[in-house]
Structures are given as C-alpha cells and as structure tokens.
NUMAR-850601 format. One record per atom (N, C-alpha, C): residue in one letter; x negated, y, z negated. Coordinates in steps of 0.02 Angstrom, whole numbers, padded with zeros to 5 digits, always signed. Each point is the difference from the previous one (the first is absolute). Layout:
N
AXYZ ...
This chain:
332
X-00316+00121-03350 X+00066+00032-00007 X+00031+00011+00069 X+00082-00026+00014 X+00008+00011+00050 X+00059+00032-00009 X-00009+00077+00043 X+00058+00044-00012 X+00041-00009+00035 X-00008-00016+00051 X+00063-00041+00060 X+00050-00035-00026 X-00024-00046-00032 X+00055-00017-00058 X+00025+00029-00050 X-00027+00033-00048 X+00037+00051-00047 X+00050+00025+00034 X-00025+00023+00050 X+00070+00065+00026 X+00040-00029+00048 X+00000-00049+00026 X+00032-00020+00041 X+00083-00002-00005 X+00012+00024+00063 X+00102-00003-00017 X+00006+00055-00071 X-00023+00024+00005 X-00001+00050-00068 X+00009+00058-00003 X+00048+00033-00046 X+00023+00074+00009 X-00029+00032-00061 X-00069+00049-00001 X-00027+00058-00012 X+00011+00051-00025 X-00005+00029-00043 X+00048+00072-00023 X-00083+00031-00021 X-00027+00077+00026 X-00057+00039-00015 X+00035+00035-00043 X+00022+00023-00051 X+00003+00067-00035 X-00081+00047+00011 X+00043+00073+00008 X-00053+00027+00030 X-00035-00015+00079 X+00018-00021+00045 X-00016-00036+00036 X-00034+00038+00075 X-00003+00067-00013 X-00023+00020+00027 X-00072+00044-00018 X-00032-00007-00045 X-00065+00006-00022 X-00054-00036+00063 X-00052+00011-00040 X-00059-00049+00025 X-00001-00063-00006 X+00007-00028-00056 X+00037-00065+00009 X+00025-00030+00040 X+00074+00050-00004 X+00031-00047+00023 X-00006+00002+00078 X-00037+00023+00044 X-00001+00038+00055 X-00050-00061+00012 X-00057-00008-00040 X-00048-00078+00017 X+00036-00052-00004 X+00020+00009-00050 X+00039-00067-00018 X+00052-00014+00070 X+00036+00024+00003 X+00067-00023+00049 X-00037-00007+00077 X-00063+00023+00010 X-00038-00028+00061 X-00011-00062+00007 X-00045-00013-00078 X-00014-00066-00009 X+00048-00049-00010 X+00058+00018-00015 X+00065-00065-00009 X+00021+00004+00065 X-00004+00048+00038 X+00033-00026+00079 X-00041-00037+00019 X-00059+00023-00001 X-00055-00043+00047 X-00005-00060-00027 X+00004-00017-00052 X-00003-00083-00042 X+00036-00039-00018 X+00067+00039+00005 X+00052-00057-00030 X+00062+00017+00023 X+00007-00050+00000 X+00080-00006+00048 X+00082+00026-00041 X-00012+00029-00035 X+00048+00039-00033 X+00091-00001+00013 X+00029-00009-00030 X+00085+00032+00014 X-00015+00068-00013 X-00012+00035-00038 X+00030+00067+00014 X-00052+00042-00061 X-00013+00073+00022 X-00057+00033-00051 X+00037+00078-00009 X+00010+00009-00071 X+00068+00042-00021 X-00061+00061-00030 X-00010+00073+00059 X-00021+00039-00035 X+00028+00060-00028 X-00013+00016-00074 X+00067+00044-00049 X-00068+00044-00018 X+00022+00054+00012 X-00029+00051-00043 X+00060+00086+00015 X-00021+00052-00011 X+00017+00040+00006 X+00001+00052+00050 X-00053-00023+00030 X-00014+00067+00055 X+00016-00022+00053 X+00060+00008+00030 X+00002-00014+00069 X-00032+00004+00067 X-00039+00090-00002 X-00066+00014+00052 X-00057-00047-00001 X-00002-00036-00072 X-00068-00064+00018 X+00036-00055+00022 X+00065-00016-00016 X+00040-00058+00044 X+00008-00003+00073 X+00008+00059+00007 X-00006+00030+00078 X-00051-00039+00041 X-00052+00052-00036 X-00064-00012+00032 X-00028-00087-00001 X+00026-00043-00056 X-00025-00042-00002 X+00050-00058+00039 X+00046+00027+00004 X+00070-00043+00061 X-00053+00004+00068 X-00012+00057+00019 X-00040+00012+00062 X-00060-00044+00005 X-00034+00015-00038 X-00053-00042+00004 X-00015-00071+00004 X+00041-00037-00045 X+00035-00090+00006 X+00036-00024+00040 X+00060+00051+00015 X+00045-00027+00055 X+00019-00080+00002 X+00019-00008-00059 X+00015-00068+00006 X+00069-00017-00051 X+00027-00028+00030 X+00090-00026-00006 X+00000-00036-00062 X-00059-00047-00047 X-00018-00016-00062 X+00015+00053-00054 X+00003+00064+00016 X-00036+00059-00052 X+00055+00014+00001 X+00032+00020-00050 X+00050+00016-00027 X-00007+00090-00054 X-00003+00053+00019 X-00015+00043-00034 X+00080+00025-00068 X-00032+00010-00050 X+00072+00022-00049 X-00022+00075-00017 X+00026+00041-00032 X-00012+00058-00015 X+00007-00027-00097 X-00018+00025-00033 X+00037-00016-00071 X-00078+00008-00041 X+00015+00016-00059 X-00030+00025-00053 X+00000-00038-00067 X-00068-00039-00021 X-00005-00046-00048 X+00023+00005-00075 X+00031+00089+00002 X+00012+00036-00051 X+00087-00012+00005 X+00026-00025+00045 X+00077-00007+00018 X+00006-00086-00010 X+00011-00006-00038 X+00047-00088-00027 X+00038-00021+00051 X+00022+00041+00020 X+00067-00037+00057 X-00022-00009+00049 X-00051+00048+00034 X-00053+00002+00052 X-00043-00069-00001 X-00018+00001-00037 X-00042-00067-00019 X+00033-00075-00009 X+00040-00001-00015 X+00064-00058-00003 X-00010-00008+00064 X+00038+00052+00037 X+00040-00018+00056 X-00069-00038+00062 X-00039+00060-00010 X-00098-00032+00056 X-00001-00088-00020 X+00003+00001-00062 X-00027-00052-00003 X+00042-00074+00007 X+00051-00004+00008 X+00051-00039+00030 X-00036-00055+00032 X+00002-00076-00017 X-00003-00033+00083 X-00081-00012+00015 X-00040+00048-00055 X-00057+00003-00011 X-00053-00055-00047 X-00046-00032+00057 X-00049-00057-00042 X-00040+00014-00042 X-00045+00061+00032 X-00054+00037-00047 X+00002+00050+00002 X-00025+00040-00047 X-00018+00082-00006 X-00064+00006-00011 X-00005+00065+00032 X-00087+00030-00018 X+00006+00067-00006 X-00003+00013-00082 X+00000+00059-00036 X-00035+00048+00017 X+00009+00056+00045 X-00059+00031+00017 X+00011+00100-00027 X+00073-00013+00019 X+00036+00076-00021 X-00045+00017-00065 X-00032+00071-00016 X-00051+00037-00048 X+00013+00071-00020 X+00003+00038-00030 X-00037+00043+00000 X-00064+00005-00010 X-00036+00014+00029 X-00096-00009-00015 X-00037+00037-00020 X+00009+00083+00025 X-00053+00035-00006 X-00010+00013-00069 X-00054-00001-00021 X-00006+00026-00065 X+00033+00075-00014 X-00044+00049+00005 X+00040+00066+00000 X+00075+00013+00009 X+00012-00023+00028 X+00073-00001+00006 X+00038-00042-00058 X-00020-00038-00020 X+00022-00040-00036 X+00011+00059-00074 X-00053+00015-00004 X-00023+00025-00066 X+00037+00084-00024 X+00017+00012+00097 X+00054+00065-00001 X+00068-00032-00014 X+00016-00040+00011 X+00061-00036+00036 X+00017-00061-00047 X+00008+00003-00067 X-00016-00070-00026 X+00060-00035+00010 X+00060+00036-00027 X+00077-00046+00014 X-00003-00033+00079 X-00007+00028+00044 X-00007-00009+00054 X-00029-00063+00018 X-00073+00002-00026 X-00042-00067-00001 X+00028-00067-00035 X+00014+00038-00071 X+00048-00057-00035 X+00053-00026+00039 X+00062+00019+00045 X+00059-00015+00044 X-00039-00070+00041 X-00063+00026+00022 X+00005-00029+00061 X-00030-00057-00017 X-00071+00026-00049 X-00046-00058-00013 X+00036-00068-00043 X+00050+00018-00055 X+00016-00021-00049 X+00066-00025+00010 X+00066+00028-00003 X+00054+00006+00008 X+00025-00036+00089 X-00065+00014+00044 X+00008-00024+00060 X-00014-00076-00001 X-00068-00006-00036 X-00002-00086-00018 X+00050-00042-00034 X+00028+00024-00038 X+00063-00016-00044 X+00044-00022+00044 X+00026+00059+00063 X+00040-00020+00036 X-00008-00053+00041 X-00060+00003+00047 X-00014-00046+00032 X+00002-00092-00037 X-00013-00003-00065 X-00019-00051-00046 X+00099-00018-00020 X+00041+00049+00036 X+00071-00031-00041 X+00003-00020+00058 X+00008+00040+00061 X+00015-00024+00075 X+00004-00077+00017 X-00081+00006-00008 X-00024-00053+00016 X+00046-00070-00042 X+00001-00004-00049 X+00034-00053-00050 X+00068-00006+00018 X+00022+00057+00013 X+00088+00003+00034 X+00009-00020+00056 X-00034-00014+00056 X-00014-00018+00055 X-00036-00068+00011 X-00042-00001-00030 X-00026-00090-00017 X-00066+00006+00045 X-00036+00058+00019 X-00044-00001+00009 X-00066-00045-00020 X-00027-00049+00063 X-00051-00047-00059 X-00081+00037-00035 X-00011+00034+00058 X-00067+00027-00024 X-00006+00086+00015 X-00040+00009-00054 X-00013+00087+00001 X-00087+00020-00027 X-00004+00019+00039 X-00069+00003-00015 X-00008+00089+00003 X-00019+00044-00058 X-00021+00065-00022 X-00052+00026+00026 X-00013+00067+00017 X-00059+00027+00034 X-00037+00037-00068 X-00041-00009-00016 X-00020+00058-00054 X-00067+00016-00017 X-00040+00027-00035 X-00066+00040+00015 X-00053-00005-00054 X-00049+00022-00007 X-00065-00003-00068 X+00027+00052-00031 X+00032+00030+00032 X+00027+00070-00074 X+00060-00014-00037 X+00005-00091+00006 X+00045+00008-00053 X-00030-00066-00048 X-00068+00003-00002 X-00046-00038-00033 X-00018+00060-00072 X+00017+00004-00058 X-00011+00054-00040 X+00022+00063+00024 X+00042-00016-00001 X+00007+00073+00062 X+00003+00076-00062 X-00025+00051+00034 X-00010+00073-00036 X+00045+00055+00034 X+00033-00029+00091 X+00030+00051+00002 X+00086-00036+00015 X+00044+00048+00017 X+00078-00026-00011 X-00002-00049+00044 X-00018-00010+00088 X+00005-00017+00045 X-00023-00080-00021 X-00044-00022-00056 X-00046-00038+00002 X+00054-00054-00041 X+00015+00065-00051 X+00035-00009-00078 X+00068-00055+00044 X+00044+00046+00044 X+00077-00030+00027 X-00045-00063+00046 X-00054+00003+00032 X+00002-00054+00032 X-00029-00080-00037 X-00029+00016-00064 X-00002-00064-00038 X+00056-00013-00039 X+00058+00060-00010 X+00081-00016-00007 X+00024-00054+00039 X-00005+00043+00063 X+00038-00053+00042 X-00060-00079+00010 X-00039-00011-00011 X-00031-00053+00008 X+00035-00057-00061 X-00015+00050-00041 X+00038-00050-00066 X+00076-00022+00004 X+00028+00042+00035 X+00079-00013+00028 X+00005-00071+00042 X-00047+00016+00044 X+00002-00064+00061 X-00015-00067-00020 X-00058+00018-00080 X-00042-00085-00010 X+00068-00015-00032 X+00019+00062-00068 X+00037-00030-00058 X+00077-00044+00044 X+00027+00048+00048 X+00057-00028+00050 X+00011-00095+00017 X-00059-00013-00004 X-00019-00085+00003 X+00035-00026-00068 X-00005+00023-00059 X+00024-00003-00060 X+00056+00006-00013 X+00028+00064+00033 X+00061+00027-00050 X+00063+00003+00025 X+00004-00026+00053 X+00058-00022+00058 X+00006-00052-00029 X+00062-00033-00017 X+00054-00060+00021 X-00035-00024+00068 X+00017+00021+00036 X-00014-00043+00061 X-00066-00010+00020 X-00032-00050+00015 X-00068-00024+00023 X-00010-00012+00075 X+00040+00038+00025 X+00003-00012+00070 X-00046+00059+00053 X-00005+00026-00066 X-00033+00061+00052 X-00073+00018-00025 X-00067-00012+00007 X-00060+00016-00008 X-00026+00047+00006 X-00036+00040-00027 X-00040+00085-00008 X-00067-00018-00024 X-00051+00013+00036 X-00052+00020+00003 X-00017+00070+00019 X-00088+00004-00014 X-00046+00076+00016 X-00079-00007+00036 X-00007+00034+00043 X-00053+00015+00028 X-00015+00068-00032 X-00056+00001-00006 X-00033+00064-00028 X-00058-00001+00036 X-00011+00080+00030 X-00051+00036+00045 X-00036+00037-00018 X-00066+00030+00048 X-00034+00043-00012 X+00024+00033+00040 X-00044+00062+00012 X+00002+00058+00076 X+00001-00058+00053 X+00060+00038+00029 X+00005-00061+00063 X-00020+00061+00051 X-00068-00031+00036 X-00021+00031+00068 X+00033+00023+00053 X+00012+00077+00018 X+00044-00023+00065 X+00071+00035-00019 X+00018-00010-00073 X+00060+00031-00001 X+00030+00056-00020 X+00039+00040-00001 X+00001+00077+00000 X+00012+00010-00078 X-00041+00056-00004 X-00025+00022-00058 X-00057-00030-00015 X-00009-00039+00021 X-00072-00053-00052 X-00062+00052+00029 X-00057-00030-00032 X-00065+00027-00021 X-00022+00035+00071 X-00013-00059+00049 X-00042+00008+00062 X+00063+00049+00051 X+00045-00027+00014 X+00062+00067+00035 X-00034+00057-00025 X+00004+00014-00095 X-00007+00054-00014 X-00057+00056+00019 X-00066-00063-00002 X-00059+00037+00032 X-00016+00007+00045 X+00052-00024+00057 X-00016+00029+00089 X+00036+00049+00012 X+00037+00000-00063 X+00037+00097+00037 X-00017+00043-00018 X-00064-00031-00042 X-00057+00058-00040 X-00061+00007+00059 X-00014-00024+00039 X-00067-00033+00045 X-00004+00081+00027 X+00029+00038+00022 X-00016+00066+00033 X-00014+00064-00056 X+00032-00023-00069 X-00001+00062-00043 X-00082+00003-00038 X-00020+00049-00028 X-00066+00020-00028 X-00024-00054-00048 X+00052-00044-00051 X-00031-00023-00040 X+00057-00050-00019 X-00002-00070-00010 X+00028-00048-00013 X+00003-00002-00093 X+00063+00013+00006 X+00017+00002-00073 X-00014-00065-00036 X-00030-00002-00067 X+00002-00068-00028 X+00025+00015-00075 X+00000-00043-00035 X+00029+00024-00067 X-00058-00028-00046 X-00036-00054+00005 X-00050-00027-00068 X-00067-00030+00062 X-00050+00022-00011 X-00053-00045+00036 X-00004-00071-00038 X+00029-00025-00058 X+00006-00071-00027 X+00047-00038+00027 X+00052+00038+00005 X+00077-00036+00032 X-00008-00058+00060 X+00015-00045-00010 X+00015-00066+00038 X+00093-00028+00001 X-00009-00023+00046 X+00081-00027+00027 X-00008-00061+00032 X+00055-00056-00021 X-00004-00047+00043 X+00044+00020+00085 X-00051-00050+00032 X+00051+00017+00086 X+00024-00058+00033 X+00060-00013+00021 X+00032-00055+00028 X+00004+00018+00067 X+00004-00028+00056 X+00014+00004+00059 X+00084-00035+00011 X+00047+00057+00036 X+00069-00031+00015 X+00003-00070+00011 X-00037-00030+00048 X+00005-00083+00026 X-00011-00025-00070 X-00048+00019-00047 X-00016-00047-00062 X+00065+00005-00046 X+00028+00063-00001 X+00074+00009-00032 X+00029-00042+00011 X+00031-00007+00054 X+00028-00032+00033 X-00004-00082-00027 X-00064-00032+00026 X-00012-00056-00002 X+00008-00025-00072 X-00001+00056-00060 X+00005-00044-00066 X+00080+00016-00013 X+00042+00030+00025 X+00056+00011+00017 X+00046-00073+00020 X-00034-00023+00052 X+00011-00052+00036 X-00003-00062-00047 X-00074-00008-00039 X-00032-00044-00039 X+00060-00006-00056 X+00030+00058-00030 X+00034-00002-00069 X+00056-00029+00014 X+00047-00008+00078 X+00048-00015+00004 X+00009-00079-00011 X-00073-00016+00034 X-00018-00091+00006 X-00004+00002-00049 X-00037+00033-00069 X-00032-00033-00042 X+00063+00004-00069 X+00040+00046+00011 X+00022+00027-00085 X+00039-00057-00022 X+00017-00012-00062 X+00046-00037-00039 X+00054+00060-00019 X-00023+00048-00024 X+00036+00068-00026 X-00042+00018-00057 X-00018+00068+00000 X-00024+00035-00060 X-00088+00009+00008 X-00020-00005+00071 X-00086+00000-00010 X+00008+00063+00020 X-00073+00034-00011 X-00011+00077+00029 X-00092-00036+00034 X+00024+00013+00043 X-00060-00020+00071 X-00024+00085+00001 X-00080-00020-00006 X-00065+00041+00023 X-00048-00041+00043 X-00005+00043+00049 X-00075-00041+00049 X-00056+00046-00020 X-00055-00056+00008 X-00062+00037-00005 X-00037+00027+00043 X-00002+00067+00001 X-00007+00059+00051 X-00056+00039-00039 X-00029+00028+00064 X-00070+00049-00036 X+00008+00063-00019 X-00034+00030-00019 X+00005+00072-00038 X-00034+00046+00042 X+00000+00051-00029 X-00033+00044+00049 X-00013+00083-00041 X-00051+00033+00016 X-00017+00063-00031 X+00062+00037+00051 X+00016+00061-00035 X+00046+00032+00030 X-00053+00062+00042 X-00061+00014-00036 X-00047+00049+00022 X-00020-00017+00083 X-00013-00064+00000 X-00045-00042+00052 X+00073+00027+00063 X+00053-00015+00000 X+00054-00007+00069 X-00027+00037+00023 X+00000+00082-00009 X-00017+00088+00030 X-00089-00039+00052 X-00018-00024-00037 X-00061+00002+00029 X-00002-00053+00070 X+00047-00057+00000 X+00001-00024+00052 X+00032+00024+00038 X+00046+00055+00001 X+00075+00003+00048 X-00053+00070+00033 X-00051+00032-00031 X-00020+00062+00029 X-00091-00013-00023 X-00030+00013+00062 X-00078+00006-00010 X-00003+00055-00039 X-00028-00016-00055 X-00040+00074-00050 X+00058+00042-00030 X+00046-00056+00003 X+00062+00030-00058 X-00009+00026-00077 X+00031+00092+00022 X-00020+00007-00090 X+00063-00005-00040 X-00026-00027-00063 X+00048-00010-00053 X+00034+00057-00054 X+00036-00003-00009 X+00011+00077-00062 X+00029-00055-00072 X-00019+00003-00019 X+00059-00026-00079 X+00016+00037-00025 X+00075-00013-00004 X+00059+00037-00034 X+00022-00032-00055 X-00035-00034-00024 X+00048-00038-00080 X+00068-00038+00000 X-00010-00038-00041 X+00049-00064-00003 X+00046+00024+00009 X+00075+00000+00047 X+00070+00021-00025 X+00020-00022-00049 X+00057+00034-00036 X+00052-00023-00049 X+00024-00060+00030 X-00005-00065-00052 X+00031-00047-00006 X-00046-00040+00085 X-00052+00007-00007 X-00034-00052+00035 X-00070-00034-00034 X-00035-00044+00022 X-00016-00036-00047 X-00075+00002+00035 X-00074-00027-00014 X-00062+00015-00004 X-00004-00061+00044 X+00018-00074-00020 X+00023-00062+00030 X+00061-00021+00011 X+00006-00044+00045 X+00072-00041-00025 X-00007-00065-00008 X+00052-00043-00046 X-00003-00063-00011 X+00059-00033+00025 X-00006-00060+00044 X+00052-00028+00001 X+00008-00056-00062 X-00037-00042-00038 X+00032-00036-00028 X-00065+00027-00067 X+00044+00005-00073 X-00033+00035-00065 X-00023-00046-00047 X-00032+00011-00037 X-00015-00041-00063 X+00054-00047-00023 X+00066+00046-00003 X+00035-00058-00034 X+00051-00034+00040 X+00002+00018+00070 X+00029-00049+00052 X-00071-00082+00000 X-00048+00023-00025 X-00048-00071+00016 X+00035-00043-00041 X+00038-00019-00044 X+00038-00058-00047 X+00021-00026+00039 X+00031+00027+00063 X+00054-00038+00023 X-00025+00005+00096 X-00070+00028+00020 X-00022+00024+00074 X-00041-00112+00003 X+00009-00024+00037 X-00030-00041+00056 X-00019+00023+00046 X-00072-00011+00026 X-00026-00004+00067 X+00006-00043+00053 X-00019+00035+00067 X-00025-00069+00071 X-00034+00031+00025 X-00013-00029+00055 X-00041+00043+00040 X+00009+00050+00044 X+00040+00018+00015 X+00023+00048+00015 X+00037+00067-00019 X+00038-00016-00066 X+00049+00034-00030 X+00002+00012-00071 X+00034+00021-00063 X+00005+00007-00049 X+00074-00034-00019 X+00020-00035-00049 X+00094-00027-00017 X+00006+00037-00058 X+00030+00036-00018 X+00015+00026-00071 X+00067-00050-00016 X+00014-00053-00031 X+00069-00038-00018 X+00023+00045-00058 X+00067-00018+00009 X+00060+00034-00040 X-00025-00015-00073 X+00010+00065-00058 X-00005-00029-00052 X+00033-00041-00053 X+00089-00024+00008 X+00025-00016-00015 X+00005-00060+00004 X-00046-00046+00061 X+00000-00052+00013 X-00027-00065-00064 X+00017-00035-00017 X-00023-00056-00053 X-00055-00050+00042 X-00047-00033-00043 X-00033-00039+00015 X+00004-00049+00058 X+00052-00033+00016 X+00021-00062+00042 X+00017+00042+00056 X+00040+00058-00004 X+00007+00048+00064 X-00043+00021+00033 X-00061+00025-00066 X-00060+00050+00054 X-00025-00037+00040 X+00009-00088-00012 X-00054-00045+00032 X+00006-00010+00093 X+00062+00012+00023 X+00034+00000+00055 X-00034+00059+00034 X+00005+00044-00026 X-00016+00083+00014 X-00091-00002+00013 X-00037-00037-00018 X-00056+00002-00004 X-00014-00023+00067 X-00003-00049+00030 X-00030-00037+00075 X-00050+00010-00011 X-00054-00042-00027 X-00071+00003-00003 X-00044+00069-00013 X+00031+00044-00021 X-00032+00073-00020 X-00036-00012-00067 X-00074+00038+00013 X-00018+00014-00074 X+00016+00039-00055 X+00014-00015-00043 X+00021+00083-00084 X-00036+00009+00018 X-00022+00094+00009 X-00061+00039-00012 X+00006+00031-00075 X-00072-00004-00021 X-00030+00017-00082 X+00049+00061-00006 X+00005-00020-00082 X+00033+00024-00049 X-00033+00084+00038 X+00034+00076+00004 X-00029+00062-00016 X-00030+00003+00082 X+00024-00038+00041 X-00024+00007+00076 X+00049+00078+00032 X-00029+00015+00038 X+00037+00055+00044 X-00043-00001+00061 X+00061+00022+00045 X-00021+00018+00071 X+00020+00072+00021 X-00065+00047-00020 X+00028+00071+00017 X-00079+00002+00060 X+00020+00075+00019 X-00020+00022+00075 X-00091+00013-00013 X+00000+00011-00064 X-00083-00007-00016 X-00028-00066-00025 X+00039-00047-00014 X-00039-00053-00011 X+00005-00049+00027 X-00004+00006+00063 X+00029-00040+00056 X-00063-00036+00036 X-00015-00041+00014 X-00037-00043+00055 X-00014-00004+00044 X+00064+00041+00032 X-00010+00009+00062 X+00011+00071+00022 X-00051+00015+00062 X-00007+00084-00004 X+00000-00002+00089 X+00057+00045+00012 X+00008+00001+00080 X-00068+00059+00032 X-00030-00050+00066 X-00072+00005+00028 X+00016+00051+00033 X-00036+00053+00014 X+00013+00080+00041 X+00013-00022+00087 X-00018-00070+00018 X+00010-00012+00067 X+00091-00030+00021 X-00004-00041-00071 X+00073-00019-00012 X+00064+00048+00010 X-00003+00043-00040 X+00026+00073-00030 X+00010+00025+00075 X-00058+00018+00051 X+00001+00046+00063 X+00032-00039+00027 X-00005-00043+00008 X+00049-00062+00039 X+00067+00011-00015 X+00031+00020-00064 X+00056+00006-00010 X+00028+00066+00006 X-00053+00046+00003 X+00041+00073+00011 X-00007-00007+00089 X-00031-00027+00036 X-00004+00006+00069 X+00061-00023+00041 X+00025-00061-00048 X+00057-00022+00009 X+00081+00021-00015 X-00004+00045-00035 X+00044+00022-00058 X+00059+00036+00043 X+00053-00043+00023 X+00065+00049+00018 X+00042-00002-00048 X+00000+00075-00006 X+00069+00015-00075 X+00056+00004+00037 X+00043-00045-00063 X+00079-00005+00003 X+00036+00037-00043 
C-alpha cells in the first residue's frame, strides 16, 4: 500500500480533528505525503490553538464548526477529496446522562456529514467508530452503530455514486485520553486501582495501528465495508499490575451500560464478515451476488455463528509488550 499516492495533491477534511487521532494522524500525513491542504474542524478552539502551535505548518488549515451545524459542515467540506469522521461523543457516562446530546452528535452529526459530503462531491469518507457499537447495551454504543449504518447504507441511498463511505471499527486505543491505560496512571499514586470485573477483557489498538487500517480502508474500499484489524485482548485486572509493582486491586462492579466483554464483529455480522490476514471485512448487506464478488479480494467467509469478541480472541497482549506501550505512552 502506498499512501504517498492516495493522498497526494489532496485536500483532507478531520471532523473532530483535534482528538488523538487526529493529532497522530496529521503527523503522519505531513511526514508521508505530499498533501494540498489538511482541513481541521472541530469545536474547541483552545485545542486548535494548541495544535496550530505545535504543527506550524501553512498546509493546516484550522475551522471552528460543529458536526451538529449543517451549514458548518457544508461549508468545511468544500473543495474537499476525503473525509475522516472522527467528531464523537464517547464517554459512556456521559452519554447515558446526556442522551439527546449524544444522539445530535453521534447520529444527526453523521447524517450531516453524509449530506455534505454528496453536495460537495466528496470522493471518499471513511467513519471512525468502536466495539460498543457491536450489540451495543449502552446509548453511546446504540448512536454509534446508528451512525455506522448511516455511512454503509449512504453507498445505497444517494442518487449520486460519486461519493464512497466506509468504517473502521476499534478497540481501546492505547495512549488516548480517556482510554484504559491514561486512566490507570493517574491512579499509580492512589491506595488502590479501581477495577470493575476480575473477568473483564478489552481489545487494545495502538494509534499507529488506527491509523494504518485507516490508511488501508482508503486504498482498499469500493463503498460500504466496515474494516476490523486483528488486535489482542487483554485482562483489564493485569494493566494495575504492570504500571505499579504490587498493585492492589479493589472491584467495584460492572457500571451501568458496560459490558463483561466486547465484540467487534457478532454472530450475525459472520453471514456477511470475510477474513485476511491481518484484518476482518464485514461487506454491506444489501449487496447481490455478482457485487459481493468485487468486494471480496481473495478473503475467506468465516463459519456460519463466528464472532470476534475480547474473550475469545487468539491473541492475548504479552506483559512485556503492554510495558512497552505504557513506557511509551504520550497522551493527546
């Protein structure tokens, strides 16, 4: 895969663009590709600030605007080759205080972004989205397999075929604020590292790996796949014990609306999930016979009733691996 070419002469639009993401991401497109221009839109101007400072580069284009504002979103995306959906609400709790709120942004914000884009002639869009919206149990999980279904069905339900939507779907991405490991180094000095289930497992992605299947979906999509890489799992008990010698544990019980495992792809996404070696393809379900065949590139169907959740996974991240990644770990 060569990203030098994807992006080349090419104008960028981050929704959300000042996250963790997008903060890796826009390193890695300066440093790799020769770009026209990289359009970052989100809301908070003090992280635009800070992140103008930090890039300093005449490419970057910062917007102020809100994925929840139509006109806002029109206007960003102008002139624009690709998008990368990143704007969220995430936290769970919040979500679950806050549901309209979540709905605006998660739901109603994809919507917007998905007319923009078509009104503008945008060619490719590629969605950011998560394992909690694999069955999802809580709202956050619920609006973000909304908007997933917005982005595949969008390939479909437009008149115009000019504009492509795809999905990446993640685990705990390492490294980024709020996630697991942040959470347990700002625990490292207090009496007892909170946990919620000594069973509980999570899958963990590293930003560069985000990134890179990010990259992968833009080369690879036709329109309508939802891209998973295969990433290891991990006990949530075990982190406390590497980040602190002789770390004690307390369990506090599952929160409301969180889950024991998570799954990125379910029983009844396997009808339609292909494998490689590297990744997972979930193809669109609307697709007919002669279509799916294009969509396939040498991937295997996995068995009828297959799933890929965080306990039945294959692969299990090694305690030397793991230290390696909290040793490294600058939060954005």
């Amino acid at each position: 895969m060569n990203i030098k070419n994807i992006f080349k002469n090419k104008t960028i639009l981050i929704t959300g663009g000042t996250g963790s993401f997008g903060n890796s991401f826009t390193k890695i497109l300066l440093k790799k590709c020769k770009i026209r221009k990289l359009i970052i839109f989100s809301r908070d101007e003090m992280k635009q600030w800070f992140m103008k400072e930090k890039f300093n580069d005449k490419k970057i284009k910062f917007m102020i605007g809100d994925v929840r504002d139509e006109d806002s979103v029109i206007n960003a995306s102008r002139n624009v080759d690709f998008i990368i959906h990143a704007a969220a609400t995430k936290i769970v709790p919040t979500a679950e205080i806050n549901p309209i709120e979540c709905i605006k942004t998660n739901i109603l914000g994809a919507q917007n972004v998905i007319k923009a884009a078509n009104l503008n002639k945008v060619k490719k869009i590629v969605a950011l989205s998560t394992d909690k919206a694999c069955n999802p149990i809580n709202l956050y999980g619920a609006t973000k397999l909304a908007s997933d279904k917005l982005f595949i069905a969008a390939n479909n339900f437009y008149s115009s075929k000019f504009t492509k939507f795809s999905v990446v779907r993640y685990g705990n991405v390492i490294g980024s604020r709020g996630s697991l490991i942040p959470f347990f180094l700002e625990k490292k000095k207090e009496k007892f590292f909170p946990v919620t289930h000594s069973d509980m497992t999570r899958f963990l992605i590293t930003l560069d790996q985000g990134i890179d299947l990010v990259f992968f979906a833009f080369n690879d999509m036709i329109g309508g796949e939802l891209y998973i890489s295969k990433i290891p799992s991990v006990y949530i008990k075990d982190i406390p014990k590497i980040i602190k010698k002789n770390a004690k544990i307390k369990y506090i019980g599952i929160r409301p609306g969180e889950k024991l495992h998570e799954k990125m792809i379910s029983e009844d996404d396997s009808l339609f999930t292909y494998e490689y070696k590297n990744y997972f393809k979930i193809l669109p379900s609307f697709l007919n016979d002669s279509e799916r065949k294009k969509y396939i590139k040498r991937g295997k169907k996995v068995r009828k009733g297959f799933s890929y959740s965080s306990d039945n996974n294959k692969e299990w991240i090694s305690k030397n691996k793991l230290l390696n990644y909290i040793n490294k770990i600058e939060i954005i």
